[in-house]
Biopython code that builds the backbone (N, CA, C, O; Angstrom):
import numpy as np
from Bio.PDB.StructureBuilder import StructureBuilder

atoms = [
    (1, "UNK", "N", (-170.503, 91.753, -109.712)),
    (1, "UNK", "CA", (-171.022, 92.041, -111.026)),
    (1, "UNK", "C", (-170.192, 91.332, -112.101)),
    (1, "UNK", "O", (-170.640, 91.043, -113.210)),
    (2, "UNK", "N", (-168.616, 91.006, -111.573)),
    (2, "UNK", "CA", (-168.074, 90.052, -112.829)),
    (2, "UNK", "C", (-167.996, 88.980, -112.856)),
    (2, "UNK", "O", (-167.696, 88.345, -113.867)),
    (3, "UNK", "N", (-168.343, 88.303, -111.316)),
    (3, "UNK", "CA", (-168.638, 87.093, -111.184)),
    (3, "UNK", "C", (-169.289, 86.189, -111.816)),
    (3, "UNK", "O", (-168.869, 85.169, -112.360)),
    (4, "UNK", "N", (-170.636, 86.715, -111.701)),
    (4, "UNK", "CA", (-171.942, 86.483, -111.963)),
    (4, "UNK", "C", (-172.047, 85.698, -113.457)),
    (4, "UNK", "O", (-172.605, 84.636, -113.731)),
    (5, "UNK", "N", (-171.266, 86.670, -114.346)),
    (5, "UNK", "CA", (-171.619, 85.764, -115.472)),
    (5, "UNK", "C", (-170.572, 84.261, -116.121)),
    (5, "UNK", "O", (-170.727, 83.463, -117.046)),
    (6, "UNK", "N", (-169.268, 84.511, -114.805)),
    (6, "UNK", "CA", (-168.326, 83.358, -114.951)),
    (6, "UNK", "C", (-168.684, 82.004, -114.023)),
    (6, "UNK", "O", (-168.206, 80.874, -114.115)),
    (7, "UNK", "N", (-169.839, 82.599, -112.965)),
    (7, "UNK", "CA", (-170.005, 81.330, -112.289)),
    (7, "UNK", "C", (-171.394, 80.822, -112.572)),
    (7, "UNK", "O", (-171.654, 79.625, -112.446)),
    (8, "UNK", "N", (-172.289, 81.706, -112.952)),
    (8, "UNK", "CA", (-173.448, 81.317, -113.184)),
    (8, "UNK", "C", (-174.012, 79.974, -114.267)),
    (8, "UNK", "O", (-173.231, 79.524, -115.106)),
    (9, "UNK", "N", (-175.094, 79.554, -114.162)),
    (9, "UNK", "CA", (-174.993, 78.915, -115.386)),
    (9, "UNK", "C", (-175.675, 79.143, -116.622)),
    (9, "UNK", "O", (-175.737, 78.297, -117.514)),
    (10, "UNK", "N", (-176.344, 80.628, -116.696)),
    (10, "UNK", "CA", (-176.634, 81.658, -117.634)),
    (10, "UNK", "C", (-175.288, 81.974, -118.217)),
    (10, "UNK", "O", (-175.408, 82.055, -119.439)),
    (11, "UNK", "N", (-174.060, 82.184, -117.829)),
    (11, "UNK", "CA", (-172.953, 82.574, -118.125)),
    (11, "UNK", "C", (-172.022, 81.714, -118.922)),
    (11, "UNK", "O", (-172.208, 81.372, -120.089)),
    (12, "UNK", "N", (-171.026, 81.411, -118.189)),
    (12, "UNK", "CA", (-169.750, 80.200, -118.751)),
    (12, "UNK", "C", (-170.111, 79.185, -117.959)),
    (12, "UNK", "O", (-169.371, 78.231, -118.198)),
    (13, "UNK", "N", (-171.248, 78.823, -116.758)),
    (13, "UNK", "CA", (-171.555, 78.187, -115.755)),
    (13, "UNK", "C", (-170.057, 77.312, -115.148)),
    (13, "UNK", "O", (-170.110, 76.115, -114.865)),
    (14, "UNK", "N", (-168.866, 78.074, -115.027)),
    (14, "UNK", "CA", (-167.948, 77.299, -114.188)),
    (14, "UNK", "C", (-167.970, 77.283, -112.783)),
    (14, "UNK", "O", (-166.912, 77.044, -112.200)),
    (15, "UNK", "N", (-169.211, 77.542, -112.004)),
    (15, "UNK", "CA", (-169.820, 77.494, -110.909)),
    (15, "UNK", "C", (-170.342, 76.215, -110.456)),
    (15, "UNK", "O", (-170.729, 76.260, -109.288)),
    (16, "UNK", "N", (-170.449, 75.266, -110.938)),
    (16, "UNK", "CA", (-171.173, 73.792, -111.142)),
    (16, "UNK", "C", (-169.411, 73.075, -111.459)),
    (16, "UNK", "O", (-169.045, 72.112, -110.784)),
    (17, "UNK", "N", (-168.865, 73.434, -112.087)),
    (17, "UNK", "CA", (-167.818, 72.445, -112.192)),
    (17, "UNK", "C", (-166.714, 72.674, -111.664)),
    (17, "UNK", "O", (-165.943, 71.723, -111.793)),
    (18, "UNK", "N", (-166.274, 73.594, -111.082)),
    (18, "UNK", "CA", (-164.974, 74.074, -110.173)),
    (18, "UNK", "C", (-165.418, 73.300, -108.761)),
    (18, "UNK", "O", (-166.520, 72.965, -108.326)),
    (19, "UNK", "N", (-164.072, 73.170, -108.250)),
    (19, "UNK", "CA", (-164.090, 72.787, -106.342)),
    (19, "UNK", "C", (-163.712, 74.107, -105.719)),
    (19, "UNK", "O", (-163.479, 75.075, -106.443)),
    (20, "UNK", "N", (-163.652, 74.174, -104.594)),
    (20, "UNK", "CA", (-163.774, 75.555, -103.972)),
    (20, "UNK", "C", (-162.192, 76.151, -104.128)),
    (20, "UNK", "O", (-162.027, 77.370, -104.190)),
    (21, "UNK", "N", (-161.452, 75.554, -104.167)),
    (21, "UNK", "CA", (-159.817, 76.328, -104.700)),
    (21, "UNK", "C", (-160.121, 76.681, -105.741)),
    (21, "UNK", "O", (-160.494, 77.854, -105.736)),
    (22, "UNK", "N", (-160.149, 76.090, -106.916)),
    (22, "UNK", "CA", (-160.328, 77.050, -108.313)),
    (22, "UNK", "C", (-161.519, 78.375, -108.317)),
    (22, "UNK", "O", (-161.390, 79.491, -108.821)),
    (23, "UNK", "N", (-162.674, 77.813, -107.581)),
    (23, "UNK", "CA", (-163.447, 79.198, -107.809)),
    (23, "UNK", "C", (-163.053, 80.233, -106.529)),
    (23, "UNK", "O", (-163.737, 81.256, -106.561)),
    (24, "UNK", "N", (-162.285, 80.187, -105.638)),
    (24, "UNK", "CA", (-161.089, 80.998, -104.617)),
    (24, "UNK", "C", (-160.796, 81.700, -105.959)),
    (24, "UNK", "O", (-161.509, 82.577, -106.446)),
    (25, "UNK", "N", (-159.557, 81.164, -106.549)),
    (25, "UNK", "CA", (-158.705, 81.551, -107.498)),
    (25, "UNK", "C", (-159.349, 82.641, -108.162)),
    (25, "UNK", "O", (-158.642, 83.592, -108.495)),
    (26, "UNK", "N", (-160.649, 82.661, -108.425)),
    (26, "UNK", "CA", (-161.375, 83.118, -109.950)),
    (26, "UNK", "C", (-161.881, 84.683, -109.092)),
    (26, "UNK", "O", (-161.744, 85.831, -109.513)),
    (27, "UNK", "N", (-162.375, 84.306, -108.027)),
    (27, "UNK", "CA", (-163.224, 85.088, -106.984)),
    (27, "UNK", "C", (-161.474, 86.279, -106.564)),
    (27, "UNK", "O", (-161.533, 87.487, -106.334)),
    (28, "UNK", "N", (-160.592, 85.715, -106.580)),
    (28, "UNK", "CA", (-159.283, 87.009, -106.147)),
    (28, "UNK", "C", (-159.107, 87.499, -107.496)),
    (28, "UNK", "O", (-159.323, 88.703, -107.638)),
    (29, "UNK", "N", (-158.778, 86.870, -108.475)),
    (29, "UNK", "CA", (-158.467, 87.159, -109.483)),
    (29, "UNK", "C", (-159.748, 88.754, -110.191)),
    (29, "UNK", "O", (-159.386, 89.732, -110.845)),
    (30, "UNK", "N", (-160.988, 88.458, -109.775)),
    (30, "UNK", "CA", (-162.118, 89.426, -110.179)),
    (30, "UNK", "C", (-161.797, 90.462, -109.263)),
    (30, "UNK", "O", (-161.743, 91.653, -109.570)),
    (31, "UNK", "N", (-161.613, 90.053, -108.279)),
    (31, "UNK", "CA", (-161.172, 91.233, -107.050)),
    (31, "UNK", "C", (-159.711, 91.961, -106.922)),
    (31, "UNK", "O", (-159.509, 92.740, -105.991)),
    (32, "UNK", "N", (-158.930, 91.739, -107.674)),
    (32, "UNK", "CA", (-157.762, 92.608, -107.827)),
    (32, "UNK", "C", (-158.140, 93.349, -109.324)),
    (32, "UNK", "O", (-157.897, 94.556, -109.338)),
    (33, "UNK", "N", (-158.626, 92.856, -110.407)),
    (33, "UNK", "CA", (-158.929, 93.260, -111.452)),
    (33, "UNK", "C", (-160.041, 94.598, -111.570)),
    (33, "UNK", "O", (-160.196, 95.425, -112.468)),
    (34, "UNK", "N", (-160.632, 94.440, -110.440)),
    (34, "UNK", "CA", (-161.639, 95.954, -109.854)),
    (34, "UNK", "C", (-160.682, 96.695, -109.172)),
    (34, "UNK", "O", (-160.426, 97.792, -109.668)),
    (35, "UNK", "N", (-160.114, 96.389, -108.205)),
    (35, "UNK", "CA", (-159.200, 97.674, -107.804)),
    (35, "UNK", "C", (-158.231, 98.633, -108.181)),
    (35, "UNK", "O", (-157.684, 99.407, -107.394)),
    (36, "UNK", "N", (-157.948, 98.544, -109.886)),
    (36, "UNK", "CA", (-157.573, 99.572, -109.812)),
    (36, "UNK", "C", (-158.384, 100.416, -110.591)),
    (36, "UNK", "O", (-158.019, 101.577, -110.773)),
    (37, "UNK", "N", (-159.815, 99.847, -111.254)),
    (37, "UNK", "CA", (-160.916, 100.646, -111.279)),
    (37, "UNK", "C", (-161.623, 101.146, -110.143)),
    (37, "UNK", "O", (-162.083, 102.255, -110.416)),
    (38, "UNK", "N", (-161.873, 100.817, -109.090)),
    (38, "UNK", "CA", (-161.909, 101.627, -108.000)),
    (38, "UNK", "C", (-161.139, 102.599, -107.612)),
    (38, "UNK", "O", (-161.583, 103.632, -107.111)),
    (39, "UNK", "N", (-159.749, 102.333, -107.830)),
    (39, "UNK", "CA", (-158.990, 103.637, -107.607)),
    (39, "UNK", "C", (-158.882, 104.949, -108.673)),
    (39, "UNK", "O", (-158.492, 106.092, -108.431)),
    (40, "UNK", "N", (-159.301, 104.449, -109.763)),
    (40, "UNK", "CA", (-159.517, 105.647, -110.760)),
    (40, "UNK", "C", (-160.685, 106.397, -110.048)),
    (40, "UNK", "O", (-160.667, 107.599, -109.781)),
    (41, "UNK", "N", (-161.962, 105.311, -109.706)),
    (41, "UNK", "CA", (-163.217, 105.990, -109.351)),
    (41, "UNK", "C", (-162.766, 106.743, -108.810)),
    (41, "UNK", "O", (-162.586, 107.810, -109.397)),
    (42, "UNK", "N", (-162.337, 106.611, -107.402)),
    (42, "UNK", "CA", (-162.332, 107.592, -105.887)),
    (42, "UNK", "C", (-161.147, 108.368, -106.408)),
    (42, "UNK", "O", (-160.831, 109.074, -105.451)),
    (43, "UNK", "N", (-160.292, 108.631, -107.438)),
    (43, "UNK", "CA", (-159.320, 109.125, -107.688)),
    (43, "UNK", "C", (-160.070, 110.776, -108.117)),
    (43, "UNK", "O", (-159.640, 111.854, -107.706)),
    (44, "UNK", "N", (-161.701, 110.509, -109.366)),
    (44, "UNK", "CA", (-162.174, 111.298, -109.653)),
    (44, "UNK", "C", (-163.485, 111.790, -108.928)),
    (44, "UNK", "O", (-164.218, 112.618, -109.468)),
    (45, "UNK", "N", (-163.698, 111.368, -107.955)),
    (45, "UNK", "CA", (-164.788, 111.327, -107.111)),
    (45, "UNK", "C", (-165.724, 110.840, -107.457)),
    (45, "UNK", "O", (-166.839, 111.081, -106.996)),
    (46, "UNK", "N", (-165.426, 109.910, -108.503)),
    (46, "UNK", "CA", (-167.003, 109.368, -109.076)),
    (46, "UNK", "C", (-167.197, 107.952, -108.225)),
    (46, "UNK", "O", (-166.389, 107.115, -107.826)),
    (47, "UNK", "N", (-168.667, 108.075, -108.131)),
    (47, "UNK", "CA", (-169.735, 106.404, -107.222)),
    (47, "UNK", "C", (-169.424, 105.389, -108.045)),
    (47, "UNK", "O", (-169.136, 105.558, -109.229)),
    (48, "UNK", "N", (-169.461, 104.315, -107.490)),
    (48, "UNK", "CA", (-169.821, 102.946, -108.348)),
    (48, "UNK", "C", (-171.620, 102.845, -108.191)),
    (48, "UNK", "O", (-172.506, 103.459, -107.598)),
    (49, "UNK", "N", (-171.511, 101.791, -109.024)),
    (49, "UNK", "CA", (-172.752, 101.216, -109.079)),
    (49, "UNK", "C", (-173.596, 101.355, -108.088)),
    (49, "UNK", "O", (-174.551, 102.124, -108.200)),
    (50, "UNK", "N", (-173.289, 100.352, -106.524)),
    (50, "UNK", "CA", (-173.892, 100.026, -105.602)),
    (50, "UNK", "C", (-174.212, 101.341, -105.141)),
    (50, "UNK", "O", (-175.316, 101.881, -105.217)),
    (51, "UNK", "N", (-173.133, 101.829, -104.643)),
    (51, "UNK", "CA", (-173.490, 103.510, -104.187)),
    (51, "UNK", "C", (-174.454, 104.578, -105.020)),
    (51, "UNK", "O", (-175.223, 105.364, -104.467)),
    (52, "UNK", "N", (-174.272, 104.460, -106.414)),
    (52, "UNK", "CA", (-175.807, 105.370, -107.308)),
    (52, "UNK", "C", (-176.668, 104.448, -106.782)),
    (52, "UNK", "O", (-177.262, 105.012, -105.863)),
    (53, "UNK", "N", (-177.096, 103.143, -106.911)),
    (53, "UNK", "CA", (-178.220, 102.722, -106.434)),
    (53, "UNK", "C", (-178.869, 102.654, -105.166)),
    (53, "UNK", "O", (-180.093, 102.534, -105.108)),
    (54, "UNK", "N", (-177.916, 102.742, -103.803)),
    (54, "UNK", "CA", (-178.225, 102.889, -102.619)),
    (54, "UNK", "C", (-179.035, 104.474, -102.776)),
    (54, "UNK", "O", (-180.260, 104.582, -102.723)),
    (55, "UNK", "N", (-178.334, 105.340, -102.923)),
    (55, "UNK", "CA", (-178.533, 106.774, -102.854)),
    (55, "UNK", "C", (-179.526, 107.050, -103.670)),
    (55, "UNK", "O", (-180.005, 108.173, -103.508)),
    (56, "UNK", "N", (-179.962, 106.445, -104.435)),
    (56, "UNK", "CA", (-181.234, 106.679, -105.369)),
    (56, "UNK", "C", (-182.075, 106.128, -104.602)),
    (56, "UNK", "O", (-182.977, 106.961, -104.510)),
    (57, "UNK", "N", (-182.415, 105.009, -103.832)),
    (57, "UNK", "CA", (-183.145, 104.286, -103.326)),
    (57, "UNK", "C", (-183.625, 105.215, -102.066)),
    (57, "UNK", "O", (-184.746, 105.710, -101.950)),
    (58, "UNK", "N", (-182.733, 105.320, -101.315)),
    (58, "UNK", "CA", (-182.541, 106.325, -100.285)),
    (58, "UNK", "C", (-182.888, 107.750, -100.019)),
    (58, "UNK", "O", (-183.335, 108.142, -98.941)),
    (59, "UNK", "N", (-182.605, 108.689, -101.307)),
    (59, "UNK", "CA", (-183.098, 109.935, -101.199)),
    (59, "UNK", "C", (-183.641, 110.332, -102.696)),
    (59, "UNK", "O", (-183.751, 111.479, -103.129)),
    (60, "UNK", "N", (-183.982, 109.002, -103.444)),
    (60, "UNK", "CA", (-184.403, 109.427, -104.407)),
    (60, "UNK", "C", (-184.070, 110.403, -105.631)),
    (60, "UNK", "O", (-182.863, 110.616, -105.519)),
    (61, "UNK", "N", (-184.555, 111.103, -106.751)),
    (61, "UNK", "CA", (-183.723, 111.553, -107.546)),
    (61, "UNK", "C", (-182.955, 112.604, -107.425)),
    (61, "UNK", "O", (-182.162, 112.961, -108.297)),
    (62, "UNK", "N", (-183.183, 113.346, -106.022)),
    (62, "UNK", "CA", (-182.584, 114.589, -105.724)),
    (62, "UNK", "C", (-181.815, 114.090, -104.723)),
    (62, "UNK", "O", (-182.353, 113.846, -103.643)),
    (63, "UNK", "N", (-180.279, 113.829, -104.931)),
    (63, "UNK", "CA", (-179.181, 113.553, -103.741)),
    (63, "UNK", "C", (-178.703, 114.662, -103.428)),
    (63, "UNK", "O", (-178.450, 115.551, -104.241)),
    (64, "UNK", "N", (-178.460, 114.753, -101.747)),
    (64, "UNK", "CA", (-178.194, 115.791, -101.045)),
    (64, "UNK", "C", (-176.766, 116.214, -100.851)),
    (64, "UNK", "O", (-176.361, 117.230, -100.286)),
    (65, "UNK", "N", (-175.933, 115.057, -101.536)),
    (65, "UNK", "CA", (-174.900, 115.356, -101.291)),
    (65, "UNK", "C", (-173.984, 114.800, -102.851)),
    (65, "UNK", "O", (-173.437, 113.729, -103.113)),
    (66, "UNK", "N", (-174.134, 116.001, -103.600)),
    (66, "UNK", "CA", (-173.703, 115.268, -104.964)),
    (66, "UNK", "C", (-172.507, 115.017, -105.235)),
    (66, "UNK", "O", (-171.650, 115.756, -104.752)),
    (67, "UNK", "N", (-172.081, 113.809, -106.154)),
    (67, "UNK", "CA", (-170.285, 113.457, -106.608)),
    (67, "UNK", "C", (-169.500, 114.842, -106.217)),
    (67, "UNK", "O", (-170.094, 115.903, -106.410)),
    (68, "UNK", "N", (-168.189, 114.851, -105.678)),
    (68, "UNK", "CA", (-167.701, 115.995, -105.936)),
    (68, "UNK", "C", (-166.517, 114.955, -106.987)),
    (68, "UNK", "O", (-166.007, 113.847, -107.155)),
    (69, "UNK", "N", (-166.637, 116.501, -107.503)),
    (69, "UNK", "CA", (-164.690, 116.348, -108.927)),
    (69, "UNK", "C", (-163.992, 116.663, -108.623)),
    (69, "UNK", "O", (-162.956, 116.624, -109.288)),
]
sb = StructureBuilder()
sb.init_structure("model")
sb.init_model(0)
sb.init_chain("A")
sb.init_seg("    ")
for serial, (resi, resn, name, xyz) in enumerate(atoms, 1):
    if name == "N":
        sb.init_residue(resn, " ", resi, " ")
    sb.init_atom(name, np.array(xyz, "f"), 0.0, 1.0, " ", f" {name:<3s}", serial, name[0])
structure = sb.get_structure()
């Protein structure tokens, strides 16, 4: 989701002009910068994104097994 708008070319399109080491670089750099928002998440029991949308998809608006706090 933070990729998207640094490599795209809707975005900053540096997806077209990087070689595969610099967009490495960009791709760890997005991925340490989420983890320690992930760890707040699971810290408070709250879903990310992918997970509300799987589970909506899946059991629809009534989930059987809701966030715990």
């Amino acid at each position: 989701m933070l990729l998207a708008p640094l490599m795209a070319s809707w975005g900053l399109g540096l997806g077209g002009t990087l070689s595969t080491a610099p967009a490495l670089a960009i791709a760890f750099a997005v991925w340490l910068a989420s983890l320690p928002i992930a760890a707040w998440m699971g810290a408070r029991g709250m879903r990310g994104p992918a997970e509300r949308s799987l589970r909506r998809m899946t059991y629809g608006k009534i989930d059987p097994a809701p966030a715990t706090r």
